[in-house]
C-alpha positions as CSV (number, residue, x, y, z in Angstrom):
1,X,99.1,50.6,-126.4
2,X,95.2,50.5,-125.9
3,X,93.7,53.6,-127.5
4,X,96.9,55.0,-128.7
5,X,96.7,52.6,-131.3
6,X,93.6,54.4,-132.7
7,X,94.5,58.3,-132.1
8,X,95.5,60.9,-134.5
9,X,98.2,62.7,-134.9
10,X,98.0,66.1,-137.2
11,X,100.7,67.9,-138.0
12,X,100.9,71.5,-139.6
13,X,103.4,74.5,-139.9
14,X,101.5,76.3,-137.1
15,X,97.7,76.6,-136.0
16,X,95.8,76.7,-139.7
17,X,95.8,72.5,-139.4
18,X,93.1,73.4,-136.5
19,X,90.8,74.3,-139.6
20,X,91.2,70.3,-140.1
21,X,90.9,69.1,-136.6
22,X,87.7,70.4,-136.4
23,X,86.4,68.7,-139.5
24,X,87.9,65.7,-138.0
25,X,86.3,66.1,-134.8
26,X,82.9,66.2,-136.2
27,X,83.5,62.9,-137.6
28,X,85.2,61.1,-135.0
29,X,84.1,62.6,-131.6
30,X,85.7,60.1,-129.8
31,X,89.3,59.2,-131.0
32,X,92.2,60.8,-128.9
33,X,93.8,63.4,-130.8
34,X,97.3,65.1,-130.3
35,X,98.4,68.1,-132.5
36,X,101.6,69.8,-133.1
37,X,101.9,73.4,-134.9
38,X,105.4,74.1,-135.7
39,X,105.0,77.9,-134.5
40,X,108.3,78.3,-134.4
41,X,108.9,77.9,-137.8
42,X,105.9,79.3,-139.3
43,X,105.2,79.3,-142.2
44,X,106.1,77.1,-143.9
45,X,105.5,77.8,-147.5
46,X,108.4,80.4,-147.9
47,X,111.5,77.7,-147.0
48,X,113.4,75.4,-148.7
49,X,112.0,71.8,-149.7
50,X,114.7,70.1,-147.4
51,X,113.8,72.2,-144.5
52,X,110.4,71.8,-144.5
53,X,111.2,68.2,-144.9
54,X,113.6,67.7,-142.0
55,X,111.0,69.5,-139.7
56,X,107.9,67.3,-140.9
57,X,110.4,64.6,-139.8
58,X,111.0,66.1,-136.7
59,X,107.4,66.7,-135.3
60,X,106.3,63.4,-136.8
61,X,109.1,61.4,-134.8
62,X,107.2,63.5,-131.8
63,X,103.9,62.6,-132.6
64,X,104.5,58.5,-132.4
65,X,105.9,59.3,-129.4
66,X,102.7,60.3,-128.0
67,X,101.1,57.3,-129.4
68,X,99.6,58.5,-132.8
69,X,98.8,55.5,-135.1
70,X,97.5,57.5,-138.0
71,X,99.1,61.0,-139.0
72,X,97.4,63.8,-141.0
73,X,99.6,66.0,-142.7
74,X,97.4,69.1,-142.3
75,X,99.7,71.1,-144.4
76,X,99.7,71.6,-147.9
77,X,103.9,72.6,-147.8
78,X,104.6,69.8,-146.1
79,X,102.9,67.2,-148.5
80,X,104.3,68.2,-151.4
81,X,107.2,67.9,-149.9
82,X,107.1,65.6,-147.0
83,X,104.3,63.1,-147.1
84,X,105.9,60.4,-149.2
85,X,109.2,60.2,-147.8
86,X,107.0,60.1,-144.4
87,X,105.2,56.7,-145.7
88,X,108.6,55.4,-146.8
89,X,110.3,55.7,-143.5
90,X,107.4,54.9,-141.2
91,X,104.5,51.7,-141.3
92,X,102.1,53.9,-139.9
93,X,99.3,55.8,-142.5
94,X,99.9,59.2,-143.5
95,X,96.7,61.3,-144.7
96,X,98.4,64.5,-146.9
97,X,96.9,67.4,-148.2
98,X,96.8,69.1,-151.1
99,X,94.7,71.6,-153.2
100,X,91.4,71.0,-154.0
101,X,92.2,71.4,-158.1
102,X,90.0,67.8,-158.6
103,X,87.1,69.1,-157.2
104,X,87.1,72.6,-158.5
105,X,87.7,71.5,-162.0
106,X,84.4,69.7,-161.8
107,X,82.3,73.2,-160.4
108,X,84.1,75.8,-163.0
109,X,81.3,77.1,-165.2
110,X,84.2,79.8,-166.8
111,X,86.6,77.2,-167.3
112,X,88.7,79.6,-164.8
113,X,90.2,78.8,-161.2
114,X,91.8,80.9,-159.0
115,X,94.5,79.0,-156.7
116,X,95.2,80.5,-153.0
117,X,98.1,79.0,-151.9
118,X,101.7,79.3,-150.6
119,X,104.7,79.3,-152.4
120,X,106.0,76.3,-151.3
121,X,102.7,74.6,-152.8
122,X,102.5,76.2,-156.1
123,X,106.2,75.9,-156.8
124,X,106.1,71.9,-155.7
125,X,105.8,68.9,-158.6
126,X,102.8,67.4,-157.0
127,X,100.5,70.7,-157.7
128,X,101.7,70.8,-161.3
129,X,100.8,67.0,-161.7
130,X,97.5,68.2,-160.7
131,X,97.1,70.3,-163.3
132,X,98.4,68.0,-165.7
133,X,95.9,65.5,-164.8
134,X,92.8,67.5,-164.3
135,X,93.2,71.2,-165.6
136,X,95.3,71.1,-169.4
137,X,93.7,67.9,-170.4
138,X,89.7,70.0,-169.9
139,X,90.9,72.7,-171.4
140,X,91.0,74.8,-168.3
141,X,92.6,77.8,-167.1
142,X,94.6,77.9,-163.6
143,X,95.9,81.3,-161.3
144,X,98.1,81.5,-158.5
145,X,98.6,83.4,-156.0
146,X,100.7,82.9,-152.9
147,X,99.3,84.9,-150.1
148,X,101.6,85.2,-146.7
149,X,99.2,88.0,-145.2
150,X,96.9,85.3,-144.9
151,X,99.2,83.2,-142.7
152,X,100.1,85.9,-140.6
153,X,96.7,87.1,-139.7
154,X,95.8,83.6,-138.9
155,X,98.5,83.4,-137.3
156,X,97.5,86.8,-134.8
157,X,94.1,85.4,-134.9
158,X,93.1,88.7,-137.0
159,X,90.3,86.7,-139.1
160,X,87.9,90.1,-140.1
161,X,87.8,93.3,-140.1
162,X,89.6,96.1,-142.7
163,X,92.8,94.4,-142.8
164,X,91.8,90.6,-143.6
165,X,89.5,92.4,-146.6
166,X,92.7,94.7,-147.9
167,X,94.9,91.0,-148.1
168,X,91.9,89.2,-149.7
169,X,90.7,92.1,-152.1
170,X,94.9,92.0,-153.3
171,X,95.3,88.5,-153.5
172,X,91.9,87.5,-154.6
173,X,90.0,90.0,-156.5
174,X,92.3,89.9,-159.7
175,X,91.4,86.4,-160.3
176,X,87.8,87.3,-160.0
177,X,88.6,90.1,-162.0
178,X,90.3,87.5,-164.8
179,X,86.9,85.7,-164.7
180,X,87.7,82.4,-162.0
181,X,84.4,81.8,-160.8
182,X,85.6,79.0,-158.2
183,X,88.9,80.0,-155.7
184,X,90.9,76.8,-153.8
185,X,91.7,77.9,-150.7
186,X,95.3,75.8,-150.7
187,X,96.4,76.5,-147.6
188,X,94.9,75.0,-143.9
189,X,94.9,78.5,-142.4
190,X,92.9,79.9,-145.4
191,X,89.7,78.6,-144.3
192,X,89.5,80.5,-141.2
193,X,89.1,83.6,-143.7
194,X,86.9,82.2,-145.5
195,X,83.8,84.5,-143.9
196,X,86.0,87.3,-145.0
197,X,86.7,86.0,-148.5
198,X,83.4,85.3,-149.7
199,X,82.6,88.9,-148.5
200,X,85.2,90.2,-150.8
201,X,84.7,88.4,-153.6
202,X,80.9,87.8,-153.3
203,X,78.1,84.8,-152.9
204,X,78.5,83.9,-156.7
205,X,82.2,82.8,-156.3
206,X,82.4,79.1,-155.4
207,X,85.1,78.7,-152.5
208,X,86.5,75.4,-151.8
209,X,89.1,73.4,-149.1
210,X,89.6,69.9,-148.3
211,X,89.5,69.8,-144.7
212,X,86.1,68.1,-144.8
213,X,87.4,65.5,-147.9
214,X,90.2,64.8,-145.5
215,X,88.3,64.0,-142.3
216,X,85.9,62.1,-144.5
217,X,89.2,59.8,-145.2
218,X,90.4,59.7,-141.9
219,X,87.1,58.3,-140.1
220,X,87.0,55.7,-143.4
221,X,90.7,54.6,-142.0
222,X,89.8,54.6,-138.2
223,X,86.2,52.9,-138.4
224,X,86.7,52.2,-134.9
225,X,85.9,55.4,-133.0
226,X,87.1,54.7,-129.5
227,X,88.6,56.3,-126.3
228,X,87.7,59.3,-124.7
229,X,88.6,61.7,-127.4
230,X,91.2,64.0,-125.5
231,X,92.7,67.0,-127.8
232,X,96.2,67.8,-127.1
233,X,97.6,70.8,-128.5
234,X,101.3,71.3,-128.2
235,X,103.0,74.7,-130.0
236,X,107.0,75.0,-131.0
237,X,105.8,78.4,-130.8
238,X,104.9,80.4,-128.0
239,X,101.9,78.9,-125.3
240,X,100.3,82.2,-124.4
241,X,100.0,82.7,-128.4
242,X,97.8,79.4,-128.6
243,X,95.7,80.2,-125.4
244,X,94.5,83.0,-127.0
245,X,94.5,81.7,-130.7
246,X,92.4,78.6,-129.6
247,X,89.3,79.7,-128.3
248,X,89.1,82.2,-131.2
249,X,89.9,79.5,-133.9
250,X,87.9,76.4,-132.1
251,X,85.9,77.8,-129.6
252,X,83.6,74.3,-129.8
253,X,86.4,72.7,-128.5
254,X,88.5,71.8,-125.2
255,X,92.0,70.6,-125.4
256,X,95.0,70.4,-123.4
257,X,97.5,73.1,-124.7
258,X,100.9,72.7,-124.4
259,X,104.4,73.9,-125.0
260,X,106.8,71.2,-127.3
261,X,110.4,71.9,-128.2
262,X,111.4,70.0,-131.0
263,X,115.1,71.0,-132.3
């Protein structure tokens, strides 16, 4: 298979897992990388565990196809859910997501974190063994908040302006408000709000994702950084959506942007 053997495959629940390619492309500029957003389904984080399931199945079955060795689950639904039935059905690695708790239990000066997240990923067993492990054992105090808006807005490439702060100042403000002094932005479209959110919520509130923790893993997996390093970027959703949400959401990158159906 040549350099198929070394590329990437990332999937997500629509075009927030492009927050991650990017990280990943500054690490390893030259590894062929082919992404799916499952548009057509979007989001993710408001359907049931099995559903969310079969369609990580589904894309992933699409993504070998094209020749990816190494699969990042840029979706913090779908690893809860997902990722380790994924490594039991298939001998390739699978690099999940999942919110940064670790990390932000380590900056916390309040002993207070705010959680951004979806549904799917608050409600799922994984995030409450993270608190488990690293927040009730320190003593520490956890909110949630699911946020759709931020999804959709993403989703219309709609990453400023009067109605990005309205969603952030209702989802995020009351945790300030409670005293969290560091917010995990738990989703992979969150981070292209970020601008917007540390606005809101001001320069003294520590934001944190794990986008960057993530490509960080992925180069460590793939120490050989060869090919050409195409981008493809195939949508269940609708193309002329992704031709105008890419340049907005990567607009340091090229990449081939395509059309998939995946039933």
């Amino acid at each position: 298979m040549g350099n198929l053997e070394k590329s990437v495959g990332i999937l997500d629940s629509g075009v927030g897992g492009l927050s991650v390619l990017l990280e990943i492309r500054k690490k390893l500029p030259n590894i062929p990388i082919h992404y799916i957003g499952d548009s057509a389904w979007c989001p993710y984080g408001n359907k049931p565990a099995e559903q969310i399931q079969a369609r990580s199945f589904a894309v992933t079955e699409r993504l070998i196809e094209m020749g990816a060795h190494t699969i990042v689950v840029a979706c913090n639904s779908a690893t809860i859910h997902a990722v380790e039935a994924l490594r039991a059905s298939y001998p390739i690695t699978f690099i999940g997501m999942e919110p940064a708790v670790k990390p932000a239990s380590k900056l916390t000066k309040t002993g207070t974190i705010g959680v951004l997240a979806t549904e799917a990923s608050i409600a799922g067993e994984k995030f409450h063994r993270l608190l488990q492990t690293h927040i009730h054992p320190n003593g520490l105090k956890v909110i949630t908040q699911h946020c759709p808006d931020f999804v959709t807005l993403v989703e219309r490439g709609v990453l400023t302006g009067a109605e990005v702060e309205d969603a952030v100042s209702r989802y995020a403000l009351p945790m300030v408000k409670a005293g969290a002094d560091t917010l995990v932005l738990g989703c992979t479209h969150y981070p292209f709000l970020r601008e917007t959110i540390q606005k809101v919520v001001g320069p003294s509130i520590q934001l944190i994702d794990t986008g960057e923790a993530v490509a960080r893993q992925t180069a460590s997996i793939l120490a050989l950084d060869r090919g050409h390093g195409e981008i493809s970027v195939h949508t269940t959703g609708n193309l002329a959506c992704l031709e105008h949400l890419f340049p907005i959401l990567c607009p340091s990158l090229s990449a081939n942007l395509a059309e998939i159906l995946i039933t």
